[in-house]
RODREN-43179 format. One record per residue (C-alpha): residue number from 0; residue in one letter; x, y, z. Coordinates in Angstrom, 2 decimals, always signed. Layout:
RODREN-43179
   resi   resn         u         v         w
    NUM      A         X         Y         Z
...
This chain:
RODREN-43179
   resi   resn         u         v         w
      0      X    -33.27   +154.80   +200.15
      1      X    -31.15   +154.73   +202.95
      2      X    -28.24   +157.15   +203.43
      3      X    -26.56   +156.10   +205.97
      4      X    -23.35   +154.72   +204.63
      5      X    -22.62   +158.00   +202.68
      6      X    -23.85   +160.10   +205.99
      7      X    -21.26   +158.25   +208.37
      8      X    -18.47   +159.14   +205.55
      9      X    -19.51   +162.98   +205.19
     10      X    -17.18   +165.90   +207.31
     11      X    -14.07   +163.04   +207.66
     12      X    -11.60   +161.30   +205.43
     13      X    -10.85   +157.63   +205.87
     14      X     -7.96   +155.59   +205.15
     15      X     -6.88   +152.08   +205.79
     16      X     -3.70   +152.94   +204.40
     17      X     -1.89   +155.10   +206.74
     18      X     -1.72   +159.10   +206.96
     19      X     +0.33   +162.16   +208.21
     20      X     +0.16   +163.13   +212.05
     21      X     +0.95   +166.50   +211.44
     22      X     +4.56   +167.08   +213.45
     23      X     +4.16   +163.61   +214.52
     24      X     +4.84   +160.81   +212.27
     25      X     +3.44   +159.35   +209.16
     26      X     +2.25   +156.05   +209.23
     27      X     +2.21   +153.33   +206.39
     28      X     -0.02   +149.83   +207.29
     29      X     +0.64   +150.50   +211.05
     30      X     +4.48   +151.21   +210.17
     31      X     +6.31   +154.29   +211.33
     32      X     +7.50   +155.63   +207.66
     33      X    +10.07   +157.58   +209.34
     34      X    +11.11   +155.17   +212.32
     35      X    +10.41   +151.96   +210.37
     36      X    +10.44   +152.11   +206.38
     37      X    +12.90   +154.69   +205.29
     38      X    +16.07   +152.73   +205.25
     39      X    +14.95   +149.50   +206.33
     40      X    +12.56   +148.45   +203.55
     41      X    +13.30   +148.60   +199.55
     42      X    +11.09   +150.72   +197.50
     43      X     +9.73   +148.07   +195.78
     44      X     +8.65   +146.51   +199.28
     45      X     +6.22   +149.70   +199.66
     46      X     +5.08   +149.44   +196.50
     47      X     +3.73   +145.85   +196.99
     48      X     +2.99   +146.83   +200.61
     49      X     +0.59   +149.98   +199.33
     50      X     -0.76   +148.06   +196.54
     51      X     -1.63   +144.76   +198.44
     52      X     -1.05   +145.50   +202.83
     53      X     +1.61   +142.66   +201.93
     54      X     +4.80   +143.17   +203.97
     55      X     +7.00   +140.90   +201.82
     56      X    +10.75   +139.59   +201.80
     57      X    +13.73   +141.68   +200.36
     58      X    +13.58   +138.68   +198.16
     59      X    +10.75   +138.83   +197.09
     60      X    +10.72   +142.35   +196.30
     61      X    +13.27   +142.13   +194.32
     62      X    +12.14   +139.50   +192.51
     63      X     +9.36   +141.63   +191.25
     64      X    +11.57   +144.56   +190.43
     65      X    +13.33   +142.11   +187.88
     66      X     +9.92   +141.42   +186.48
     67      X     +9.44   +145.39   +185.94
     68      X    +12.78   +145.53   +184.65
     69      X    +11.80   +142.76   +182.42
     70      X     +8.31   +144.58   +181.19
     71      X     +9.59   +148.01   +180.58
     72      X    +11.57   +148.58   +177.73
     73      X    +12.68   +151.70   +175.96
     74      X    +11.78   +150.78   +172.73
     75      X     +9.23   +153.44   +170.83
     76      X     +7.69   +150.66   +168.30
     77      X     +5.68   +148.96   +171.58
     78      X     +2.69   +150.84   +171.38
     79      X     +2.33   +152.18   +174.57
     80      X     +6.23   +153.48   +174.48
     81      X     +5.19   +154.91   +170.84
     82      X     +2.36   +157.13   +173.00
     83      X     +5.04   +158.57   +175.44
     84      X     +7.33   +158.92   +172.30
     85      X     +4.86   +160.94   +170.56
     86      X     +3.60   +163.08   +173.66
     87      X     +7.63   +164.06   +174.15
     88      X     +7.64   +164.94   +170.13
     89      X     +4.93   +167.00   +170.39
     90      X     +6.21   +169.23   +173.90
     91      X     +3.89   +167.67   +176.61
     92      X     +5.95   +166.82   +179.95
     93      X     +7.26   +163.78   +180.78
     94      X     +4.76   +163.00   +183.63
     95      X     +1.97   +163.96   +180.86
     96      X     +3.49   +161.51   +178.13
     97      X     +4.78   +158.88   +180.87
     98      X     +1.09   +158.06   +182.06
     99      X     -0.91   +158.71   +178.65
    100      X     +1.15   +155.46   +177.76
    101      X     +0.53   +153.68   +181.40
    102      X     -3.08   +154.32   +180.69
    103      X     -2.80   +153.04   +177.13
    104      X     -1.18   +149.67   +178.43
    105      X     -4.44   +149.09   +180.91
    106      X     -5.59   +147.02   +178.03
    107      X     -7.24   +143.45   +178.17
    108      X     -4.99   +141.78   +175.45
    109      X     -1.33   +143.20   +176.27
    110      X     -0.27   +145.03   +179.07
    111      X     -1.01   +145.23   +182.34
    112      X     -4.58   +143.83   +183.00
    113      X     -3.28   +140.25   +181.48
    114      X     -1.85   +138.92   +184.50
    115      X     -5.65   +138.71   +185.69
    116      X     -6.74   +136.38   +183.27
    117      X     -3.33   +134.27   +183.51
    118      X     -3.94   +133.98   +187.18
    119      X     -7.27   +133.09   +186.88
    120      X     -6.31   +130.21   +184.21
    121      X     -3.21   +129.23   +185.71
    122      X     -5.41   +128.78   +189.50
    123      X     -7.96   +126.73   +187.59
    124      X     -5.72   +124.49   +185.62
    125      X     -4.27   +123.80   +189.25
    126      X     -7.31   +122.03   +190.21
    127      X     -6.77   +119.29   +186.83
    128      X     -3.31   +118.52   +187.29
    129      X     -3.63   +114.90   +188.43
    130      X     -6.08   +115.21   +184.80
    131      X     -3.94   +118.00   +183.31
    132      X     -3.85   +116.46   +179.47
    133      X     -7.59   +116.44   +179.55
    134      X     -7.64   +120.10   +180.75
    135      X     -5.48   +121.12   +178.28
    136      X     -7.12   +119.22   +175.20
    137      X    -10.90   +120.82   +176.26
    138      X     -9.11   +124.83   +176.69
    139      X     -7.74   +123.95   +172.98
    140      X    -11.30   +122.67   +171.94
    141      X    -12.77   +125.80   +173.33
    142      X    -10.53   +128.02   +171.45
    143      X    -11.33   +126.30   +167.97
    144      X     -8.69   +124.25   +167.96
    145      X     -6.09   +126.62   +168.28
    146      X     -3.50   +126.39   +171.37
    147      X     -4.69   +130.21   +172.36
    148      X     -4.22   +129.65   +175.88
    149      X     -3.60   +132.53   +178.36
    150      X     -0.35   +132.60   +179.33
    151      X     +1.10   +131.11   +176.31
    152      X     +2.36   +131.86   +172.92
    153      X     +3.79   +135.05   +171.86
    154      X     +2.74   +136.96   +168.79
    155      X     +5.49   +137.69   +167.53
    156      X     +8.75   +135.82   +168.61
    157      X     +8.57   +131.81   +168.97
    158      X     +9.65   +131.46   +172.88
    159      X    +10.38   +134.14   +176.09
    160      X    +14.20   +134.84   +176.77
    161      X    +12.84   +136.02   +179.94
    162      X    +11.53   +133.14   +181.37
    163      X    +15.24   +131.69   +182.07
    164      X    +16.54   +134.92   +183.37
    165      X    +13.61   +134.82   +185.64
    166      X    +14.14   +131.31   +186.81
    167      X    +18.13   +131.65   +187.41
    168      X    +16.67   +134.29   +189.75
    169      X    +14.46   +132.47   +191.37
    170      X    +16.96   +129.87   +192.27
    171      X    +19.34   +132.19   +193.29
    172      X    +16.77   +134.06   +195.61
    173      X    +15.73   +130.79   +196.99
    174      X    +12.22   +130.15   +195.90
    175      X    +11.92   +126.76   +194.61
    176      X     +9.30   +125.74   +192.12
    177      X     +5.72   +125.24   +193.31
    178      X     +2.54   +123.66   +192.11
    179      X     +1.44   +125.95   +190.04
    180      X     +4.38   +127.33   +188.62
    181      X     +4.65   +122.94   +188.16
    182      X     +0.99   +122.78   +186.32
    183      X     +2.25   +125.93   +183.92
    184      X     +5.60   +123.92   +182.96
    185      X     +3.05   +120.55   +182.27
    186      X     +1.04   +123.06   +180.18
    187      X     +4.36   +124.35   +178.35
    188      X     +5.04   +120.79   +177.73
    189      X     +1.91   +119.42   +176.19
    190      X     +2.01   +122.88   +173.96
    191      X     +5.33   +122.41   +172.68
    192      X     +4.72   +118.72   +171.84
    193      X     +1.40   +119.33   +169.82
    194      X     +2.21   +122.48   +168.88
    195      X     +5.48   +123.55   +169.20
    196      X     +4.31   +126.87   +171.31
    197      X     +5.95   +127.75   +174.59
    198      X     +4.93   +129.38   +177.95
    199      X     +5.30   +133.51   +177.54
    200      X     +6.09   +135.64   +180.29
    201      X     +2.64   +136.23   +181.70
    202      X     +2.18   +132.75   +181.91
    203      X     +5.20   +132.21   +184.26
    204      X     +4.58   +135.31   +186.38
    205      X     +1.06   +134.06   +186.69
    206      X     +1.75   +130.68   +188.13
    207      X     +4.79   +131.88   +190.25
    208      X     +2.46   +134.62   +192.20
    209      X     -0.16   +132.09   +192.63
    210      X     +2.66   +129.88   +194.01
    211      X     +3.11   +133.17   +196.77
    212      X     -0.25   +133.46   +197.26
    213      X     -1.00   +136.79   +195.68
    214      X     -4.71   +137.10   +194.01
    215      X     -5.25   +137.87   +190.49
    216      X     -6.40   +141.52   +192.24
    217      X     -3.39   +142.05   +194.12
    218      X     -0.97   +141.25   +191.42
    219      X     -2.63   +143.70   +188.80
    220      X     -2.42   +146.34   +191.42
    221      X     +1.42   +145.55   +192.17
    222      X     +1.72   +146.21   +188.14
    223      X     -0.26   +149.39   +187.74
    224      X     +2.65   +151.14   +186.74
    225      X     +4.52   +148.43   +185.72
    226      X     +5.67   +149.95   +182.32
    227      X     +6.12   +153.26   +183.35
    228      X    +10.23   +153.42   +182.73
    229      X    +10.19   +152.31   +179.27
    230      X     +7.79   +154.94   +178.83
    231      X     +9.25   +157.58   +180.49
    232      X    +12.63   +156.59   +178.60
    233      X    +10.83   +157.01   +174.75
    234      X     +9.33   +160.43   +176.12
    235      X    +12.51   +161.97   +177.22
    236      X    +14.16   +160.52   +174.38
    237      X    +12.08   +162.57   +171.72
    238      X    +10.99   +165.46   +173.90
    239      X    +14.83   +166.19   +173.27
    240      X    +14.71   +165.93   +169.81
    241      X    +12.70   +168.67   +167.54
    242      X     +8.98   +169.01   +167.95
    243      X     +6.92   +166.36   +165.28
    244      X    +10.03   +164.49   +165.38
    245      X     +8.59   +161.10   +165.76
    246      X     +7.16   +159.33   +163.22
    247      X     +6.54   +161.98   +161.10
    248      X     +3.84   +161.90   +157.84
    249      X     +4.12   +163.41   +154.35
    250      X     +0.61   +163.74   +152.55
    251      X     +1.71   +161.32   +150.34
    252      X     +2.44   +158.14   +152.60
    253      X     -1.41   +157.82   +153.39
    254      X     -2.86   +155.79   +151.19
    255      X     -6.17   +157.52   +150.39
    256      X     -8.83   +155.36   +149.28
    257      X    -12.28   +157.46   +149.59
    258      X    -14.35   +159.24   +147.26
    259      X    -12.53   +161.22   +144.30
    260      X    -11.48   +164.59   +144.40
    261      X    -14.72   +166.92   +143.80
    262      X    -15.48   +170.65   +143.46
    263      X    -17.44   +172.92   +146.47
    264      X    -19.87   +174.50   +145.21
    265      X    -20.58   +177.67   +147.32
């Protein structure tokens, strides 16, 4: 077997990132943080920067801020809020509680890892759109029948208030609609005719990233932390409270359906 990959990585540390020049500088993607970032660029502009090597617009920026704003909400009955509620209830720290529930929303069907599978439906339906009724009609034949199409439908409300917000944005940052954000709207439309089922907010993000040419890869990194706040909110909320203060059990509220009570025999 050859070793020579590993060998030319052993007695040094690598990055492509950037690093600290010890009573230099530090750099960030070829940036002075120092000279160059701090006060000049948002936050949210290094975030996408150190998640992608994507230097993008203030606009831009903070049009993805609005979308974290939009994904993270204090509410302990989302289930990975309920894990950073229950970490603060039961004395872990914040940071403890905050990314128990970050890791907890790195799931396939809600959460984070989502937008991957929206962009990667949204960029194929792109190709159909001149054929985009077709499309549509085989995805629904593959799914049984049923309009279970990434990006759309919501399981529990009918619709996704956040769609609009997101859109007056978008107008008002100057980003006008493109063709896939254009093929997701056709798809909306179709839905909502057969089955009166609407676009959720995965399937907008989806299409309007692929619109600004950000991979399925690099948007799921942008979002690692994505619902972090909310989190952080439901821990700090009950870590203030008394410990085993959320959601708490008696003996009798579990419904108990094994075998009957029996002696031990010692």
């Amino acid at each position: 077997m050859n070793y020579s990959y590993w060998d030319d990585q052993r007695g040094k540390i690598k990055s492509k990132k950037g690093g600290w020049r010890v009573g230099k500088k530090v750099e960030c993607h070829g940036l002075d943080l120092m000279e160059e970032v701090v006060g000049k660029l948002s936050y949210m502009q290094v975030v996408i920067l150190n998640a992608t090597g994507k230097l993008v617009s203030k606009e831009l920026a903070e049009w993805f801020e609005a979308v974290h704003i939009c994904l993270s909400w204090p509410d302990p009955r989302i289930w990975c809020n309920r894990i950073g509620a229950l970490g603060g209830a039961s004395g872990a720290s914040t940071v403890a509680s905050t990314c128990s529930g970050v890791m907890a929303a790195d799931s396939i069907s809600y959460g984070i890892r989502p937008i991957i599978q929206g962009m990667k439906f949204i960029l194929k339906a792109g190709e159909f759109d001149a054929d985009i009724e077709d499309f549509v009609a085989n995805e629904i034949k593959n799914k049984g029948g049923k309009p279970h199409l990434m990006g759309y439908a919501r399981p529990v409300a009918n619709g996704d208030e956040r769609i609009s917000v997101l859109e007056r944005l978008s107008k008002k940052l100057g980003f006008t609609r493109g063709r896939y954000l254009d093929t997701a709207f056709k798809i909306e439309s179709i839905l909502d005719r057969d089955f009166s089922e609407s676009m959720n907010l995965n399937g907008y993000v989806s299409a309007f990233l692929s619109d600004q040419c950000f991979t399925p890869k690099e948007s799921y990194r942008v979002f690692s932390v994505v619902l972090s706040s909310g989190v952080a909110a439901c821990s700090v909320d009950y870590s203030d409270r008394e410990k085993g203060s959320f959601a708490p059990l008696r003996v009798e509220d579990i419904a108990y359906s094994g075998s009957a009570k029996r002696e031990v025999i010692v």
